[in-house]
N, C-alpha and C positions, 0 to 999 in steps of 0.2 A: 356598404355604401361605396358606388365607385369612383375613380379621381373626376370626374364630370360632378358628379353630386358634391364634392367636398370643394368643388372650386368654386361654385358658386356663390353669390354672394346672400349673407342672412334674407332671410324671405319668410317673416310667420307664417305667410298662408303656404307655405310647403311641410309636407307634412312631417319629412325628417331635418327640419331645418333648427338647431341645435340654439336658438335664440327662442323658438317655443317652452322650452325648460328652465328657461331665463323668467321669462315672463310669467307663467307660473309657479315660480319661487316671489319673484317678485308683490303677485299681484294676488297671491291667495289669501285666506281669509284671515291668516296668522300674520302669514308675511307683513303685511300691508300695516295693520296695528305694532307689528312691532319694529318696524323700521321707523311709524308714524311715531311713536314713543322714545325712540333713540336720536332721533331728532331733536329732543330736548335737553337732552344729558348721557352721562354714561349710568349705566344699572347695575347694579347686583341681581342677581338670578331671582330672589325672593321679591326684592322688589318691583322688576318689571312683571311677575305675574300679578302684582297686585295692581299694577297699573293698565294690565293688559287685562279687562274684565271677562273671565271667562275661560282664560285658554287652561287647560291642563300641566299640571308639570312636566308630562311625556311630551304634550303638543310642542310648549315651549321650547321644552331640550329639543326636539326634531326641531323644530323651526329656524332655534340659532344657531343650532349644526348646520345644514344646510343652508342659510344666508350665511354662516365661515367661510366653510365650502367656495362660495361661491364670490369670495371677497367682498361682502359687504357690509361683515362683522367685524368687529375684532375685538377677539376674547383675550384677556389680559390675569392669566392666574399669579398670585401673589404666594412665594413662599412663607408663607404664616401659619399659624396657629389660632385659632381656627382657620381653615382655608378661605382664603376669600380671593371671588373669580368676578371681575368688571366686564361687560360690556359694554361696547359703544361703535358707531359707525367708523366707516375707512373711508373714504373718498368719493369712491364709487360709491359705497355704499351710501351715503350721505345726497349724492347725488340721483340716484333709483328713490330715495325716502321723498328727497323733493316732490318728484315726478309723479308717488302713487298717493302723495298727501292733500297734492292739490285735489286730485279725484277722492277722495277720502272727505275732504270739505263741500267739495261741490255735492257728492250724494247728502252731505248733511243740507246743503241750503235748499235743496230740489227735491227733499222728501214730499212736501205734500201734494208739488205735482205726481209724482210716482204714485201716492195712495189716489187721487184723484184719479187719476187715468185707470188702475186697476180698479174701481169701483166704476167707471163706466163701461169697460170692457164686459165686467162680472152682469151688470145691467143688462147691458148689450145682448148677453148672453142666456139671461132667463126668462 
């Protein structure tokens, strides 16, 4: 990338514009559920899979790694026996769970137009 490209200011529809990887942390199909769920408390590893219907141990662990990563986690391990490891948002982090929760509710209140419209599309089509 050259100093023209990195001076730039963020721009999603660029294609090397480094807030695209933001976004997609942010907005993927893990992501989004498990910021939406940290929103409410801090977790323990066991508990927020059971709260996050679905996702995989591996998914999970990539998932929280990567929102760490990216400051919007914050993993809290406890010298104990047995181990016990908390997570819960940072600020930012708290602040991105806002922003994908609202979309996260809204697809909930505007599911039947969505099945409505795919069913006259599908219509439309045969």
């Amino acid at each position: 990338m050259g100093v023209s490209e990195m001076s730039r200011d963020p721009d999603v529809n660029r294609a090397m514009c480094p807030s695209r990887l933001v976004l997609e942390h942010v907005t993927s199909r893990w992501g989004v559920l498990v910021l939406a769920a940290l929103l409410e408390r801090s977790y323990r590893f066991s508990e927020l899979r059971r709260t996050v219907g679905g996702v995989s141990e591996k998914m999970l662990a990539q998932t929280l790694q990567t929102l760490e990563r990216d400051g919007f986690v914050h993993r809290d391990a406890k010298p104990v026996i047995p181990p016990r490891v908390d997570y819960s948002l940072t600020e930012l982090g708290r602040e991105a769970a806002q922003q994908v929760w609202e979309l996260a509710r809204w697809t909930e209140r505007r599911v039947d137009a969505v099945r409505a419209a795919r069913e006259a599309y599908d219509e439309a089509r045969t």
